[in-house]
PLY file of the C-alpha trace (Angstrom):
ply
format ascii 1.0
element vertex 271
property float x
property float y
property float z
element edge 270
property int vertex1
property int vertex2
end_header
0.00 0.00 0.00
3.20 2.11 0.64
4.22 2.08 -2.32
1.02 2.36 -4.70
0.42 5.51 -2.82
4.01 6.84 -3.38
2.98 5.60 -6.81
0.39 7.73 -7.39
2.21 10.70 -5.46
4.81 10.56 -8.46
2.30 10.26 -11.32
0.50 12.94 -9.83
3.56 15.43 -9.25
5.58 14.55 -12.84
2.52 15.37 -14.46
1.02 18.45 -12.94
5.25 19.52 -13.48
5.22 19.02 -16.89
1.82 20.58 -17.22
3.53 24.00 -16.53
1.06 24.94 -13.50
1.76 26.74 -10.49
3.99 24.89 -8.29
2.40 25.20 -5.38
-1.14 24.10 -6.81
1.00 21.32 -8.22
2.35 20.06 -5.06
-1.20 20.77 -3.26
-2.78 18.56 -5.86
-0.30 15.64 -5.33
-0.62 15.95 -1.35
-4.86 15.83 -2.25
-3.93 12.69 -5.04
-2.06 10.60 -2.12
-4.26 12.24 0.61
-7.22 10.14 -1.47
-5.41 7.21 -1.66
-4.89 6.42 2.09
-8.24 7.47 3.15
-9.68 5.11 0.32
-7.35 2.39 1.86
-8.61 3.65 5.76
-5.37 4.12 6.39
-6.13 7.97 7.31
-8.86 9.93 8.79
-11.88 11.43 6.19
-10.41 14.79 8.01
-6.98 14.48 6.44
-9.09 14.53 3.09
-10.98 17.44 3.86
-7.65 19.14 4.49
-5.90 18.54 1.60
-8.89 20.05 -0.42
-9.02 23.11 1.49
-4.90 23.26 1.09
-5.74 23.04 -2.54
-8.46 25.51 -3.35
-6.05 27.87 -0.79
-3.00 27.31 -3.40
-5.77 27.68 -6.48
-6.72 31.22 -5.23
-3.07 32.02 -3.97
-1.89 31.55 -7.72
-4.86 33.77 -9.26
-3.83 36.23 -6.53
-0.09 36.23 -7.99
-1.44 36.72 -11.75
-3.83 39.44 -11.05
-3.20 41.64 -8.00
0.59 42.06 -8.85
0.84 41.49 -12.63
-1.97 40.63 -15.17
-3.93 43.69 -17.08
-7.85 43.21 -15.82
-11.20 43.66 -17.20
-13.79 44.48 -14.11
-14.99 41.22 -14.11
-11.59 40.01 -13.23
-10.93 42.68 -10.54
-14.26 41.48 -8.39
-13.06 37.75 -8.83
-10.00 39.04 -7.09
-11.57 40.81 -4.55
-13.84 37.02 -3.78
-10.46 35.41 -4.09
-8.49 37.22 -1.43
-11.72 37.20 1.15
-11.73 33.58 0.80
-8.22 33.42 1.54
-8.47 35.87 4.56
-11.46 34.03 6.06
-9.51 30.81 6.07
-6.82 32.69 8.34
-9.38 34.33 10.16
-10.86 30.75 11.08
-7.49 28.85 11.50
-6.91 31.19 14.42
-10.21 31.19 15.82
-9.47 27.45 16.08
-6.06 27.44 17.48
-6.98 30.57 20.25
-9.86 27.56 21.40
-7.13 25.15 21.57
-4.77 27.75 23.68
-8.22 28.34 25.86
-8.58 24.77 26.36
-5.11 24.15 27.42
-4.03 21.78 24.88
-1.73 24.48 22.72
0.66 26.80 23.92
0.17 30.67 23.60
2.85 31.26 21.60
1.41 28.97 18.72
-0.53 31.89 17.94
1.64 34.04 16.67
2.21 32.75 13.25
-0.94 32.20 12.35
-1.76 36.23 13.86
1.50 37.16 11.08
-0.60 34.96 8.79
-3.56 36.41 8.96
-1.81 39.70 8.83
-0.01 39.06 5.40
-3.21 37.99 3.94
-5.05 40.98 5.46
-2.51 43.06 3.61
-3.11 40.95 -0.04
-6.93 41.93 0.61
-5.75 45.89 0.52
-3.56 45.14 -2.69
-6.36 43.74 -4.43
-9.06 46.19 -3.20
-6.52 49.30 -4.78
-6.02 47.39 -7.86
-9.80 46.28 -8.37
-10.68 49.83 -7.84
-8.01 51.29 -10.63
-9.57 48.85 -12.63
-13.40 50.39 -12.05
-12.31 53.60 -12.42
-10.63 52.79 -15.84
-13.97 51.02 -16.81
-15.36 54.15 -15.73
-13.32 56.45 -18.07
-13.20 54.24 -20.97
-17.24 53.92 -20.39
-17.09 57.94 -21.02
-15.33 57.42 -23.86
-18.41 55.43 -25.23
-20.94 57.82 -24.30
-18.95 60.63 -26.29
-19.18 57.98 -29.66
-22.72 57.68 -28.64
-23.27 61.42 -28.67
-21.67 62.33 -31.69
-24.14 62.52 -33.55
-26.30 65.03 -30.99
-26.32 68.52 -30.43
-22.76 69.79 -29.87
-24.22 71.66 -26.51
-24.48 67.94 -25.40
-21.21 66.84 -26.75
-19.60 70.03 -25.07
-21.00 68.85 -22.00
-19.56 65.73 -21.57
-16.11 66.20 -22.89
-14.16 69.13 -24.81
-11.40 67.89 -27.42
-8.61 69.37 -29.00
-7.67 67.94 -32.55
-3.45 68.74 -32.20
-1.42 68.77 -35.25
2.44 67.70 -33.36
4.18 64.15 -33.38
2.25 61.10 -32.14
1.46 60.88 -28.21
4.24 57.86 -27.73
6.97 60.48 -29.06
5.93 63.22 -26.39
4.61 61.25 -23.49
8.05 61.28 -21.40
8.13 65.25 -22.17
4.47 66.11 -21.04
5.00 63.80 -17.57
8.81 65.53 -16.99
6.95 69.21 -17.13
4.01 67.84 -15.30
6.93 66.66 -11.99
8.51 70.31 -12.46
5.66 72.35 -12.22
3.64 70.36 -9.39
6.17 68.62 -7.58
4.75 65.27 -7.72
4.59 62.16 -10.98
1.68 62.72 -12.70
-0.79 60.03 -12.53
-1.40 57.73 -15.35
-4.46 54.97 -15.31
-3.97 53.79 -18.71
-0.99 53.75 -21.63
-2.14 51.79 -24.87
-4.21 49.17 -24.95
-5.53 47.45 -21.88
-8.28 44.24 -20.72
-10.77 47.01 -20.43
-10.65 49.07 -23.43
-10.35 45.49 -25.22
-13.24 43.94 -23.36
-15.40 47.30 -24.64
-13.95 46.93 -28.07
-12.08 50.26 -28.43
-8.57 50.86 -30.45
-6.70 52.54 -27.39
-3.32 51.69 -28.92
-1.46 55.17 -28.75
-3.24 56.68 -26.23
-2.54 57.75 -22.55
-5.23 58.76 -20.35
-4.66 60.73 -17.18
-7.49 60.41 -13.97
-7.57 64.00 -13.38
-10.68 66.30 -13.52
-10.17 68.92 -16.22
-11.52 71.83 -14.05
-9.03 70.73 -11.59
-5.48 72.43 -10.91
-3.62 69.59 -12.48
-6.17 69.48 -15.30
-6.08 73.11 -15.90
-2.73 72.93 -16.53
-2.16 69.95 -18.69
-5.22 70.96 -21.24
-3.24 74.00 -21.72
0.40 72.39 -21.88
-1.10 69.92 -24.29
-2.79 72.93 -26.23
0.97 74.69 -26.06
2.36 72.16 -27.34
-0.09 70.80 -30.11
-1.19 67.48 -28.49
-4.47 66.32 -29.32
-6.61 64.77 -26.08
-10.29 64.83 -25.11
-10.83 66.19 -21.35
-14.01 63.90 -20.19
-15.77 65.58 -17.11
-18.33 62.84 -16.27
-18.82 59.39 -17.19
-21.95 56.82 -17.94
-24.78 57.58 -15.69
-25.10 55.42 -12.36
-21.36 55.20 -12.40
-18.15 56.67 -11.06
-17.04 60.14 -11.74
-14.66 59.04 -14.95
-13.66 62.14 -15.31
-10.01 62.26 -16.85
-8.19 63.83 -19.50
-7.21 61.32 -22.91
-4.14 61.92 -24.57
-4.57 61.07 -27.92
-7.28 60.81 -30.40
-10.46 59.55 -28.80
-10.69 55.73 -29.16
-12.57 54.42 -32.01
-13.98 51.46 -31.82
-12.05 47.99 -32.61
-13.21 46.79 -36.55
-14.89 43.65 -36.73
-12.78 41.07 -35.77
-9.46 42.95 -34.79
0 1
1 2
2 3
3 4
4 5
5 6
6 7
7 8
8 9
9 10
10 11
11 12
12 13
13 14
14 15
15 16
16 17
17 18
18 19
19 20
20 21
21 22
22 23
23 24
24 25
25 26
26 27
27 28
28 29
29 30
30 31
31 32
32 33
33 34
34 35
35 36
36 37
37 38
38 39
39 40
40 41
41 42
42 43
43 44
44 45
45 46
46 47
47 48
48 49
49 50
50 51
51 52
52 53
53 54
54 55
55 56
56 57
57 58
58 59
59 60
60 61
61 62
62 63
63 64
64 65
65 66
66 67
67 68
68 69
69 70
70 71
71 72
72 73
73 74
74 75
75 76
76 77
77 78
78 79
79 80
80 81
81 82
82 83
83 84
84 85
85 86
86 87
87 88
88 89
89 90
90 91
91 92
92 93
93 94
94 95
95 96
96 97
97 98
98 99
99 100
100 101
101 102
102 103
103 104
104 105
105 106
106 107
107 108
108 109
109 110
110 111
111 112
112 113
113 114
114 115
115 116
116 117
117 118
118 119
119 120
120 121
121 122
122 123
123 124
124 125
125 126
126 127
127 128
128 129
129 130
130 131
131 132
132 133
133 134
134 135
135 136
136 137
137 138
138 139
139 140
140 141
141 142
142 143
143 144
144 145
145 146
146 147
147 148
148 149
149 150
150 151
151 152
152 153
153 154
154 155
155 156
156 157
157 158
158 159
159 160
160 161
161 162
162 163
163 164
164 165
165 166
166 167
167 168
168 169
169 170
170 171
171 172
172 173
173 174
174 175
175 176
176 177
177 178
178 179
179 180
180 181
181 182
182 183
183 184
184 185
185 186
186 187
187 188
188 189
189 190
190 191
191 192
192 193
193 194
194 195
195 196
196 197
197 198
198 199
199 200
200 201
201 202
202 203
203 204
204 205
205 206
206 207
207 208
208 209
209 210
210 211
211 212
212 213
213 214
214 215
215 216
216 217
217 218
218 219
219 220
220 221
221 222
222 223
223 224
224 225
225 226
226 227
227 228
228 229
229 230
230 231
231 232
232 233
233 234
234 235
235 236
236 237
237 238
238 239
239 240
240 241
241 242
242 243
243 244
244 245
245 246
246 247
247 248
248 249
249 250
250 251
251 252
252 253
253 254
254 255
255 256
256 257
257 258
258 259
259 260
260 261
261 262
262 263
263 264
264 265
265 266
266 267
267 268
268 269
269 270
């Protein structure tokens, strides 16, 4: 029995390695693989079983963490999986130390067993407020890009309407790309702090809305503001088309920003 379990332990592990997956999902799915195997035989508790699943689905959502809080470019459907994924993982520390302070309280664990699973639950408390900022960079980027739509949308209406919503500047200088750097050096110099940036090129949420944002730059700053005074005329200096957006879809978010660029037309069928 030994070694058919340690049989199916190496099955399990070569070919979750070759695979290419996550290596700790790999190793929690071998550990669930030979976990299955000796409760099958009865030679371990259903509990063990239980454990190994929970181990898993922990290492599942700690590898969709890695991809998407720190790294991947997110559509808003993404961003709230995140947001599930890193409660579930909190609420599983939360609960391993509820557990463990009832052993302490009972006597049968030492105090200081506690504290790793309090810098646990700490760590993962800390993932949650990573994923909450980047979940809500991603709304407010489906928020301008959604103002972007509504300005396609009301093209075709009274320009008092159009005005309303956003006022554009057609530019005749070099492409964005080739001026970029310069506009976000002056921006440093004159207010003494990097000048924010939500979205360069194309990104999950322009794509998942179908717009060409390729070459544009779009900065989350409120036209009438200080900073957004002051760009729309550095851009106007300095012949650089943009579109300065001062609401967004109704029922939403402000998505008010300025758009470096042309405005972004809408991906052709297919592209």
């Amino acid at each position: 029995m030994r070694f058919y379990s340690g049989l199916i332990l190496l099955l399990a592990a070569v070919g979750l390695a070759q695979s290419g997956e996550d290596p700790h999902v790999a190793a929690a799915k071998a550990e669930l693989a030979k976990a299955q195997a000796l409760v099958a035989a009865g030679a371990l508790p259903r509990a063990r079983l239980v454990k190994a699943e929970e181990a898993l689905a922990d290492a599942q959502d700690a590898a969709f963490l890695s991809r998407t809080a720190y790294g991947q470019d997110l559509t808003p459907d993404q961003a709230d999986q995140m947001i599930a994924t890193a409660s579930r993982r909190l609420d599983r520390r939360q609960k391993a130390l509820d557990r463990a302070r009832l052993l302490v309280a009972a006597g049968a664990a030492p105090e200081v067993s506690l504290q790793p699973l309090v810098e646990d639950l700490e760590r993962e408390r800390q993932e949650c407020n990573v994923a909450e900022a980047r979940a809500k960079l991603v709304r407010e980027l489906s928020d301008m890009a959604g103002a972007e739509e509504d300005f396609l949308n009301t093209l075709t209406q009274a320009s008092a309407e159009v005005s309303g919503l956003a006022a554009e500047f057609a530019g005749d200088g070099p492409a964005v790309y080739a001026t970029y750097a310069k506009v976000e050096v002056a921006f440093e110099e004159h207010f003494g702090k990097p000048m924010p940036v939500s979205a360069i090129g194309e990104t999950a949420v322009h794509r998942a809305l179908g717009f060409d944002h390729r070459g544009r730059v779009d900065v989350p700053v409120h036209p009438d503001a200080p900073e957004g005074l002051w760009l729309i005329e550095y851009l106007k200096a300095n012949h650089i088309p943009y579109f300065a957006f001062r609401e967004a879809v109704k029922g939403k978010a402000t998505g008010a920003h300025i758009h470096i660029g042309p405005v972004s037309t809408k991906l052709a069928s297919g592209g």
